[in-house]
C-alpha positions, 0 to 999 in steps of 0.5 A, spaced: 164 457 240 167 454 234 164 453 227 167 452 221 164 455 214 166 454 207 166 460 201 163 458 194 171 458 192 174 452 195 176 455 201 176 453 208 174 459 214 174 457 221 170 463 225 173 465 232 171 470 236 178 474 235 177 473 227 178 469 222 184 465 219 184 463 213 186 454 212 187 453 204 187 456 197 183 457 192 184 451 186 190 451 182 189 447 176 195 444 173 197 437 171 199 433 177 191 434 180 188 439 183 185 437 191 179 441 193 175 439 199 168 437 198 165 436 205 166 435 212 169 439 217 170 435 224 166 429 227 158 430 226 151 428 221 149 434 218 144 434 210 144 440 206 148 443 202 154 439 201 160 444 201 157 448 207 153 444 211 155 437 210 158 433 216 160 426 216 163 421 222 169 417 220 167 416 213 170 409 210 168 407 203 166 412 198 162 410 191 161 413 185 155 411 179 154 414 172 150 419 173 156 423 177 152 422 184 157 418 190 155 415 195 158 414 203 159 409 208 159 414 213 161 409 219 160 412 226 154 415 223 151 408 221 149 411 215 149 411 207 149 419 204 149 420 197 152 426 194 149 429 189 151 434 183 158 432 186 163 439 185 157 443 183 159 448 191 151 451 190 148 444 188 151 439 191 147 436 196 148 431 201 141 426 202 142 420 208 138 415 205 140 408 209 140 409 216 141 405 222 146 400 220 151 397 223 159 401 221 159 401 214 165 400 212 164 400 205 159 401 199 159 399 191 156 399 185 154 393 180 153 394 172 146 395 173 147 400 178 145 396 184 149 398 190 152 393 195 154 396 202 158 392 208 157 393 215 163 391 220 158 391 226 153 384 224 159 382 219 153 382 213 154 385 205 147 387 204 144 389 197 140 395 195 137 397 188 139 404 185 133 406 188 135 405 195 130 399 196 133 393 198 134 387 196 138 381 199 143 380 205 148 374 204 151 370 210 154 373 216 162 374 215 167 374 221 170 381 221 169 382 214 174 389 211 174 391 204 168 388 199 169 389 191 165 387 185 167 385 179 165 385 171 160 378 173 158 382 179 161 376 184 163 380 189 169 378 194 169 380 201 177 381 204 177 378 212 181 381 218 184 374 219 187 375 212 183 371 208 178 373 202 172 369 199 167 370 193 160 370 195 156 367 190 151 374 185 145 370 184 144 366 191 144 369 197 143 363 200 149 359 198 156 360 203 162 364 201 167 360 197 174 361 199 179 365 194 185 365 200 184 362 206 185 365 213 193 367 214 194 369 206 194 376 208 196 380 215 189 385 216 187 386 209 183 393 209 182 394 201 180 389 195 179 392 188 177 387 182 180 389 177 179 390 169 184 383 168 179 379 172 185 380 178 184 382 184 188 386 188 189 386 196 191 391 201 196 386 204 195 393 210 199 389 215 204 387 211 205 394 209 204 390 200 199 392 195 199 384 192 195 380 186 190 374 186 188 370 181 180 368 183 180 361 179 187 359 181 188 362 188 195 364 186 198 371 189 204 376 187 207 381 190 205 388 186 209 393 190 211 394 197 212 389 202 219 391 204 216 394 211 213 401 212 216 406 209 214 412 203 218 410 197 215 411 190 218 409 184 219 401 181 215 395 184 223 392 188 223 400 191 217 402 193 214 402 199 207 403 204 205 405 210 198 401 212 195 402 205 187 401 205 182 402 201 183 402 193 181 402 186 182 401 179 182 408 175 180 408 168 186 408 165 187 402 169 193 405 174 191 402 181 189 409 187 192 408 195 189 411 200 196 409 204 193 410 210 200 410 214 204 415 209 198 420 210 198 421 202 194 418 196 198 413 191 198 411 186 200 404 182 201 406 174 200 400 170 207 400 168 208 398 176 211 404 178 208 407 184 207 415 185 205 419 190 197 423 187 196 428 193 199 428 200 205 429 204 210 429 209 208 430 216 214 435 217 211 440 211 204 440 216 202 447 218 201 447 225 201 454 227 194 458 231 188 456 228 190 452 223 188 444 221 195 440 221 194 435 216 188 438 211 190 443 206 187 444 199 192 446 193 196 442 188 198 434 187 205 433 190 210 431 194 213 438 197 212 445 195 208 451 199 202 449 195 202 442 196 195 439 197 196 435 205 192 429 207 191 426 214 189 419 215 186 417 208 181 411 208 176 410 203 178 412 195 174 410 189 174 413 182 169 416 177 169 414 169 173 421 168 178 420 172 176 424 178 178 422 185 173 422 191 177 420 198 175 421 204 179 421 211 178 420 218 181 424 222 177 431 220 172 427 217 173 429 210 170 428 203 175 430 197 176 430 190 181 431 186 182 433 179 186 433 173 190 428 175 191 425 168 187 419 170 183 417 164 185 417 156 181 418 150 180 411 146 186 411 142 190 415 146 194 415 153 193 418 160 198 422 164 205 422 161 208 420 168 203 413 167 205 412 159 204 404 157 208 402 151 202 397 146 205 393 141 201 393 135 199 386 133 201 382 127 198 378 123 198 373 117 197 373 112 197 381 112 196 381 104 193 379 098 186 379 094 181 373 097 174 373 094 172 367 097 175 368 105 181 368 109 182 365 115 187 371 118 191 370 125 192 374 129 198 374 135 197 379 141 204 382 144 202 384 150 201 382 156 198 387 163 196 384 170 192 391 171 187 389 164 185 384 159 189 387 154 184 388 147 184 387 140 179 391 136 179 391 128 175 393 122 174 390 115 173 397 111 179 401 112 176 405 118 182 407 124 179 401 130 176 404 136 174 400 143 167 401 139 169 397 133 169 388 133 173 385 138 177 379 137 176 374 141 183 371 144 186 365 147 192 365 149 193 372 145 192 368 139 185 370 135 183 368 128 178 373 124 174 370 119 175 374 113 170 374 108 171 381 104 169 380 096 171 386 093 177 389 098 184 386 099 186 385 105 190 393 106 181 394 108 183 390 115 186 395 120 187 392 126 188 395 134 191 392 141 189 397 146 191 396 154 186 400 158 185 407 154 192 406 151 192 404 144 198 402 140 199 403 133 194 401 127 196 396 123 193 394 116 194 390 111 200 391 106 199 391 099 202 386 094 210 386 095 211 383 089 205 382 083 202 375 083 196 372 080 193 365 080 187 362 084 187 364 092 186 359 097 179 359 100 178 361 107 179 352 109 185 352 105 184 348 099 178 348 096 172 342 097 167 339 092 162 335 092 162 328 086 157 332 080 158 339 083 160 345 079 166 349 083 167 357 081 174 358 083 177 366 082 183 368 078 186 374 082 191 379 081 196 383 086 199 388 084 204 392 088 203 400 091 201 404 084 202 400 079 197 399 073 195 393 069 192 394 063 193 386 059 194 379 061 195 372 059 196 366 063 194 359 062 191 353 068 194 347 068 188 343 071 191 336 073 188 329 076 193 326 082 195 320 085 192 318 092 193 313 094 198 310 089 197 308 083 190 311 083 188 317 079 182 323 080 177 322 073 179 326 068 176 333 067 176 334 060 178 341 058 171 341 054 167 342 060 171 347 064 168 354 063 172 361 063 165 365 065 165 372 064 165 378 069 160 382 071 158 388 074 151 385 076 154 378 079 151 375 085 157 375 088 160 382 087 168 382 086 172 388 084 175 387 077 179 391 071 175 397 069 175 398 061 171 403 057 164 401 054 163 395 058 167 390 061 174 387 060 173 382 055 177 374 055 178 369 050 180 362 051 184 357 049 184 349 051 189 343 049 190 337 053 198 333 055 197 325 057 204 323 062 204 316 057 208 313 063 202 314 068 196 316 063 195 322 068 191 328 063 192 335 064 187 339 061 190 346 059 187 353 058 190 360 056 187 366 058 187 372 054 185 378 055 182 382 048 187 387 045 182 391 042 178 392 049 185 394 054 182 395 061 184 399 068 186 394 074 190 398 080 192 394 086 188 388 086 182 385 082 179 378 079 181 376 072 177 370 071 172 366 074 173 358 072 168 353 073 171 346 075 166 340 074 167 335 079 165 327 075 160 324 077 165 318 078 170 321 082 170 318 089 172 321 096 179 324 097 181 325 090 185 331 088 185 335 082 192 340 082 190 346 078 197 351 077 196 358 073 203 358 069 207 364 064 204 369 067 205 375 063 202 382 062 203 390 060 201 396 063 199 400 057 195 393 052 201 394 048 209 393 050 210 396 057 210 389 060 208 389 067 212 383 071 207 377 074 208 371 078 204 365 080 200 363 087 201 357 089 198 352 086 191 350 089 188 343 091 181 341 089 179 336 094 173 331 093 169 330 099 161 327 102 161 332 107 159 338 103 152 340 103 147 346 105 140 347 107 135 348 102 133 354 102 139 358 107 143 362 102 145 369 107 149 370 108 153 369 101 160 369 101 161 365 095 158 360 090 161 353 093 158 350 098 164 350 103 163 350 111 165 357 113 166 360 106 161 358 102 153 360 104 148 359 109 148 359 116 144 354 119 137 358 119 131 360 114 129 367 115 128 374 112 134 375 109 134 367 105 127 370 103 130 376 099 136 372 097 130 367 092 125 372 091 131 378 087 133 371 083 126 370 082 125 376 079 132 376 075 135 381 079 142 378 082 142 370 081 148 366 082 150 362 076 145 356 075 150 350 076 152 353 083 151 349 090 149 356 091 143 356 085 141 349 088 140 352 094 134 356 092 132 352 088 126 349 092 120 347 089 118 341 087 120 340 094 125 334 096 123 328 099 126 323 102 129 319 097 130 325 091 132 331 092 128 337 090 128 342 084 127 343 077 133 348 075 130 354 075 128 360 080 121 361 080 114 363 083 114 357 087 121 357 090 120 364 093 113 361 096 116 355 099 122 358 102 118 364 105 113 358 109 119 355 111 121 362 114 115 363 117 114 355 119 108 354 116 112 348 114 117 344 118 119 340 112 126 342 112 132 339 108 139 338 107 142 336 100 149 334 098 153 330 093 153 323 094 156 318 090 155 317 083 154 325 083 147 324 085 144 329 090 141 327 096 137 328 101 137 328 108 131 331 113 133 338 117 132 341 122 133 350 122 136 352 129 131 359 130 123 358 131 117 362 128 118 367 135 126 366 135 129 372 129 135 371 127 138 377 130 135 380 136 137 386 139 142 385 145 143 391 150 145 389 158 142 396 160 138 395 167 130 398 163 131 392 158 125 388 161 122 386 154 123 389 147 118 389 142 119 394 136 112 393 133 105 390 135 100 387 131 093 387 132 087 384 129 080 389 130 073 385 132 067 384 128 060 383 132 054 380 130 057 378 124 051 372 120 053 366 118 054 365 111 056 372 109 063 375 109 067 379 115 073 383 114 077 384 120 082 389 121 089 389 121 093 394 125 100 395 126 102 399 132 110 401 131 114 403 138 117 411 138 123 411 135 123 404 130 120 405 124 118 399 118 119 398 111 117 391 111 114 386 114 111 379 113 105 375 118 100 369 118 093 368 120 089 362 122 081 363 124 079 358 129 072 357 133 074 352 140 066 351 140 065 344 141 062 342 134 063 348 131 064 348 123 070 352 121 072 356 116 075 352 110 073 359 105 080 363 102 082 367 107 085 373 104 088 380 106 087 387 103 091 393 105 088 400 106 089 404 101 089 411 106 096 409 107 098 407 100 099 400 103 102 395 097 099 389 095 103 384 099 108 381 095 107 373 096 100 369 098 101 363 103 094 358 103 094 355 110 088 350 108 083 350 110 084 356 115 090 361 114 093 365 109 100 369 110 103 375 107 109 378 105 112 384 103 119 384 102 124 390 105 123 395 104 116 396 101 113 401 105 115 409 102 116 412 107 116 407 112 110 405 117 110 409 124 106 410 130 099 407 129 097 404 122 090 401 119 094 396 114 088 392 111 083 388 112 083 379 114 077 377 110 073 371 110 066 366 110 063 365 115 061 357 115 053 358 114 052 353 120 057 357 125 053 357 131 050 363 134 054 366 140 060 363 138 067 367 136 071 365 131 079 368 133 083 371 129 089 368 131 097 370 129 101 365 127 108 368 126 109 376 124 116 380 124 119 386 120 124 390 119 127 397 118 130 399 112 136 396 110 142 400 111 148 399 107 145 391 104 144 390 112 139 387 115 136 387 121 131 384 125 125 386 128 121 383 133 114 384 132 109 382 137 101 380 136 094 381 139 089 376 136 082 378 134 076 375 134 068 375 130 062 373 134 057 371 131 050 373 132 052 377 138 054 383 140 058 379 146 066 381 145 071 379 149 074 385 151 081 385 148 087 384 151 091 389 152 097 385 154 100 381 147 100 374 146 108 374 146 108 378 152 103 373 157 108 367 154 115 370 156 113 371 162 107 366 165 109 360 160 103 360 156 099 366 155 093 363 157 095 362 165 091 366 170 097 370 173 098 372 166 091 376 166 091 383 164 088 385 171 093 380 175 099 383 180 102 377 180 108 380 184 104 385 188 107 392 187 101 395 185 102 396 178 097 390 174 099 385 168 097 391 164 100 396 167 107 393 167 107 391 158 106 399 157 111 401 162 116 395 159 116 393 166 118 386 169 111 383 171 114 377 176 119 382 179 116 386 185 122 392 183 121 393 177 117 398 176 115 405 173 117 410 178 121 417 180 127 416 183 127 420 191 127 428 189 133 432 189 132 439 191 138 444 188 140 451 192 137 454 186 130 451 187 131 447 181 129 439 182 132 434 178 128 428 177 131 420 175 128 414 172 129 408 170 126 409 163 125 403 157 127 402 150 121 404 145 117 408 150 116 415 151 115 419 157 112 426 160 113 428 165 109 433 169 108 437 175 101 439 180 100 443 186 096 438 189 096 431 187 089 430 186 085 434 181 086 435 173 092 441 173 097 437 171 103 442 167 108 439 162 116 440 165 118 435 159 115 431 153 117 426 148 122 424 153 124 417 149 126 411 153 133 408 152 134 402 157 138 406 162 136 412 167 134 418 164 134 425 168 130 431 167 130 438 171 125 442 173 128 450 173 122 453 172 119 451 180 116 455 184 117 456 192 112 452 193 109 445 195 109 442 188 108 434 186 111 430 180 109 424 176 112 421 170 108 418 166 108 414 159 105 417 153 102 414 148 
């Protein structure tokens, strides 16, 4: 009798009756990787422990997912085996949890963990959750071989015939549609989607790894394909033998199971090729008891410790850079460690694959841009393994893969530079290519000292006839050198265009040189000086061409001697404010040019040499305009496409951008685009526009209504011919229900996310006549919390013939929780209010269950008996407190309530939000929307799904335990899937009825993805587990 036995340290033991012979060494941890063998040992089936129980019968593909478990095609058993605490010898379990399929050939994981497996026996690629269930199958294949999925999850499936084609994610109905046809390739057996958004194909009869390009079709020899043989080295030299399967590993670097060659390669993203584990057959050791083939050690090409392979098939890589194989011949499942490939963001991989990046270029990459720049950016590299990848930063931190990525075509990107009180040395940009990086590059101080007006983010600067531009003067100084004083004079001249025709005159006595405060709306970095702010004086004159009558209006600039002031590296100087005559027309331009700069370091006689920018052109044009109330973001006071302000919607942020002016706090100059903005009442109309010159009361409230659509009068104002504003009617991009910003999160437990509930109480028996108050609660989801919130009612009764309410509909907070008065009263008449209190309001912020107040109103004297009057949300959201003068967006959910009159009868409250019903049934008031319903029948009612954060259409989605898994210690490790803003115990019994239920885990917070806890403490006896939500 022959049995194989594996020690707790790597080695592998074959029992015989005569003794014992020893077959590989314990592991050797060195640089080029350390090959240790999982399990198997021979052709069988065995679960259990897999290092020394398991059997496997001609393994092929091999998957890893996130949480460090594998999965096996385990072919001639017909089965999938998940292997988990994968390397862990006394933990390591092998489960079968798919039988019965015909040869599976190869197993893979999508981004939402769902597994795909490809069975050679009935042709069919089927589609299973991360729970084993199963999903879908595609279209039968003829003799299909190797399958991938890339980033899309469009899965590509090679053929024998040579061909591959895309099988469509999202309708498994639909026919595959041919990438290669048949003869492209001679017997493919191994395809990986790679992070560039190729393909790459193990051309096994051709003895060639090649690329494909999906959406052309085109293919390009990567390396071999000069027959078989083993030669390692540059694509033109090296050399396979039937490669198989393979894989992209983190750092991009391409692994082999070259079957043939019985070794494991490796293609580096430079294109070389080198051996990972595995050697010749003549270095095998064939003596008495021994398994020529298979031996544990080291990753090499020679030596007495040189790690052997026989027959390797199947490969795949986890986000460590570990290496799972498996080989046929002896039934094996391997690892292999150390092996370099996978780098820290920022820094390469192993030395032997180290891939030059070059570090971008960008322009311009210096100088002082108040109001926006837009910056170019050139990519130098190019990769067939991944996208090569821009990150940058606008604050002088290093890039990470975790900072804003530029978008590039064509590896060219543009990045919108809008950065008030920072020059460009705070933008640090960063190419990566895969996990190497290059340098970091950032933008350079001024090499000479200039000032004079900068370009806006457009280039030359628009403005609308009768407008008023604000334009900074700036100064760039080089590395260490200090300003102290300045003069300067700017030339404003009107030009010819087209000839013969000049720009109005501006006179002199209308330009304004306003004054630089640390209170500015928008904040600009300018000279510090003791006791205050720098001081400037001015002085005007005029110069008349007398050949054409051409005016040009100069000013001089001077700073006070009596008030030196500190300026290092760059700070604006000036402001100027232009006016625009009322009898410009389209297409006039004004040349403004900033002349005999002069300046010291000391306010007295070290003289600081300067230069001028170049001059700045002024154009006139009809197509400036903005929305009336959409002033956030605010880059600057002019109203310019890009640079200017607003983007297109009304929402919390506009809300505090009036409401601060209107107390005083931060309002922009009252001749700018920007004051005009928020200057809303009265209210346009459609033959005037609206405004009154100041920012008040009703400006706040109006444009809060239009943010909460009680009004959907929205308006456009631009200057029109003769300076005159116009109006024309707008319509916002968001709705009441559509934030402005949402969170985005791609992990597989975000169904629906709602970071609060709004809830309004019940009041029974309530009299005709006499007032009723409703409570108001707030129920805040774990871990969010809110500082402040707006919301509106309306009170309706769908009685026929019912009076409704037309009394003042009011609302008082609870004075437990030291709620505020809101900050803002909206009438609805006859029947609503709305309320708003701006962020954050609420010290320390509201979490968890909250009585915030009460609605109150008059029931009409003849409200029938038996009738309900409802208490109806019409629009509420929120948010946390800013951070760093960042917003963000929360969305709220609402519940209404309802006051019966007369009666006792309540409907009982829905425990599902309004929101909630309308997402997913189209109206909140469809059957299949009820609380009770199971509309996609997997046991867990409507109800049951909104407090799980679960999908109510999709029979899958659902709350539920993963399949147990039992360690050798005893311990039991339980998954997941979890839910943002939900919280979870989990709990064990030893029967499943009855109350004795004991905690493993509390407070456990959903987060979207899977969440893992394990039980140590069970005992050796039959236990149950349940997870559950808490409250």
């Amino acid at each position: 009798m022959l049995m194989t036995v594996k020690n707790q340290r790597g080695l592998c033991l074959l029992a015989l009756a005569t003794g014992i012979a020893l077959l590989a060494t314990a592991q050797v941890l060195r640089a080029d990787g350390t090959v240790t063998t999982l399990g198997g040992a021979g052709a069988g089936w065995a679960d259990g422990n897999t290092f020394e129980l398991s059997l496997f019968d001609n393994p092929a593909g091999v998957a890893a997912d996130n949480a460090g478990n594998l999965l096996v095609a385990d072919r001639d058993n017909n089965a999938i085996r998940l292997i988990t605490a994968v390397g862990d010898d006394a933990n390591s379990q092998t489960i079968t949890i798919l039988s019965n399929l015909p040869s599976p050939l190869a197993v893979t994981f999508d981004a939402a963990t769902n597994f795909y497996v490809l069975t050679a026996g009935d042709g069919l690629v089927r589609q299973y959750n991360s729970f084993g269930n199963f999903i879908t199958h595609w279209p039968a294949l003829t003799k299909p071989t190797a399958l991938a999925i890339d980033a899309r999850t469009n899965i590509y499936v090679t053929l024998l015939n040579g061909a591959v084609v895309k099988l469509n994610p999202t309708n498994s109905a639909a026919p595959p549609v041919v990438v290669e046809p048949s003869g492209t390739f001679n017997q493919p057996q191994g395809i990986a989607a790679l992070s560039s958004g190729q393909l790459a194909v193990s051309d096994t009869g051709n003895h060639a790894v090649q690329l494909v390009n999906p959406l052309t079709g085109a293919v390009q020899l990567l390396a071999g394909g000069n027959g078989p043989g083993y030669t390692n080295g540059p694509p033109p030299y090296a050399a396979f033998n039937q490669p198989w399967q393979l894989f992209q590993a983190p750092n991009g670097a391409i692994v082999v199971a070259d079957r043939g060659n019985n070794r494991v390669r490796v293609i580096l993203i430079n294109g070389a090729v080198t051996n990972l584990y595995g050697v010749s057959t003549n270095q095998w050791d064939y003596g008495p008891g021994l398994f020529p083939g298979w031996y544990d050690g080291v990753g090499a090409d020679f030596g007495t410790n040189a790690a052997a392979c026989r027959d390797p098939v199947g490969v795949t890589v986890d986000r460590a850079g570990v290496v799972y194989t498996t080989e046929d011949y002896y039934h094996l499942l391997r690892e292999v460690t150390g092996s370099g490939l996978t780098g820290a963001s920022g820094a390469g991989g192993s030395t032997s694959n180290t891939v030059v990046v070059l570090p971008p270029t960008f322009s311009p990459n210096s100088g002082y841009f108040p109001m926006g720049q837009t910056i170019t950016v050139s990519n130098l590299n190019n990769s067939l393994f991944f996208n090569p990848t821009v990150y940058y930063t606008t604050d002088g931190t290093d890039p990470t893969t975790n900072s804003l990525q530029l978008a590039l075509t064509n590896n060219l990107g543009v990045i919108l530079w809008h950065n008030s009180t920072n020059d460009l040395t705070a933008l640090k940009l960063k190419a990566f290519i895969g996990s190497f990086a290059s340098a970091t590059v950032s933008g350079l101080s001024a090499a000479t000292n200039t000032v004079g007006i900068p370009p806006s983010l457009n280039g030359n600067v628009l403005a609308g006839i009768g407008s008023t531009i604000v334009l900074p003067v700036v100064v760039n100084l080089g590395s260490n050198q200090t300003l102290a004083s300045i003069q300067y004079r700017l030339d404003l001249t009107p030009e010819e265009s087209p000839p013969g025709h000049f720009a109005p005159n501006i006179p002199t006595a209308l330009l304004q040189v306003l004054p630089l405060a640390t209170n500015d709306f928008i904040p600009l970095t300018g000279p510090s000086a003791s006791g205050g702010s720098a001081q400037f004086g001015f002085y005007s004159q005029s110069s008349t061409n007398t050949t054409t009558g051409q005016v040009t209006n100069q000013i001089g600039i001077l700073s006070s001697p009596s008030v030196p002031f500190t300026l290092r590296n760059f700070g604006a100087v000036g402001l100027l404010a232009v006016p625009i005559p009322a009898t410009a027309q389209p297409g006039d331009r004004y040349r403004l040019e900033l002349k005999f700069p002069e300046g010291t370091s000391d306010a007295n006689q070290a003289s600081v040499p300067l230069a001028s920018l170049p001059d700045l052109e002024i154009v006139v044009s009809t197509n400036v305009c903005y929305l009336v109330g959409d002033t956030a973001p605010s880059f600057w006071y002019n109203a310019e496409t890009g640079t200017g302000f607003g983007e297109g919607n009304i929402s919390n942020d506009d809300v505090n951008n009036v409401f601060l002016a209107s107390l005083g706090v931060r309002v922009p100059f009252p001749f700018t685009d920007l004051f005009d903005a928020m200057d809303v009442f009265p209210e346009d109309t459609p033959t005037a526009a609206g405004g009154d010159g100041r920012i008040r009361f009703l400006d706040w409230q109006i444009t809060l209504d239009r943010a909460l659509r009680f009004q959907t009068n929205n308006w456009m104002r631009y200057w029109g011919p003769g300076g005159v504003r116009v109006t024309s009617a707008a319509t916002l991009t968001g709705s009441a229900d559509t934030p402005a910003e949402k969170i985005s999160d791609p992990l597989p437990g975000v169904v629906w996310v709602r970071q609060a509930l709004l809830r309004a109480g019940a009041v029974p028996a309530a009299v005709p006549g006499t007032s009723v108050n409703v409570p108001i609660y707030l129920n805040v989801a774990p871990g969010a919390s809110v500082a402040g919130m707006e919301f509106s009612v309306v009170i309706t009764n769908s009685t026929p013939g019912a009076a409704q309410v037309s009394s003042p509909v009011t609302f008082s907070p609870a004075p437990a929780l030291g709620i505020p008065a809101p900050q803002q009263t909206v009438t609805l008449a006859p029947n609503g209010a709305g309320w708003a209190w701006s962020d954050p309001s609420f010290d320390p912020p509201l979490e968890g269950s909250n009585l915030v107040g009460q609605v109150s109103f008059t029931l009409p004297s003849d409200a029938p008996a038996t009738s309900l009057y409802t208490v109806q949300f019409v629009a509420a959201d929120g948010a946390p407190a800013p951070t760093n003068n960042t917003y963000f967006q929360y969305d709220f959910e609402t519940s209404p309530g309802a006051v019966a009159v007369r009666s006792t009868n309540l409907p009982p409250p829905a425990i599902t939000s309004v929101e909630w019903r309308t997402n997913f049934f189209g109206s909140a008031d469809n059957p299949l929307a009820a609380d009770n319903a199971d509309p996609d029948g997997d046991g867990m009612p409507n109800w049951a799904e909104y407090l799980a954060g679960t999908n109510p259409t999709n029979a899958l989605s659902r709350l539920q335990l993963a399949p147990l898994v039992v360690q050798t210690n005893g311990a039991v490790v339980l998954r997941w899937l979890s839910a943002p803003y939900r919280a979870y115990a989990v709990e064990t019994a030893p029967s499943p009825t009855g109350a004795n239920w004991s905690a493993v885990a509390t407070n456990v917070l959903g987060t979207g993805d899977y969440l893992q806890i394990v039980d140590t403490n069970s005992a050796a006896i039959t236990r149950f587990y349940r997870v559950r939500l808490q409250p």
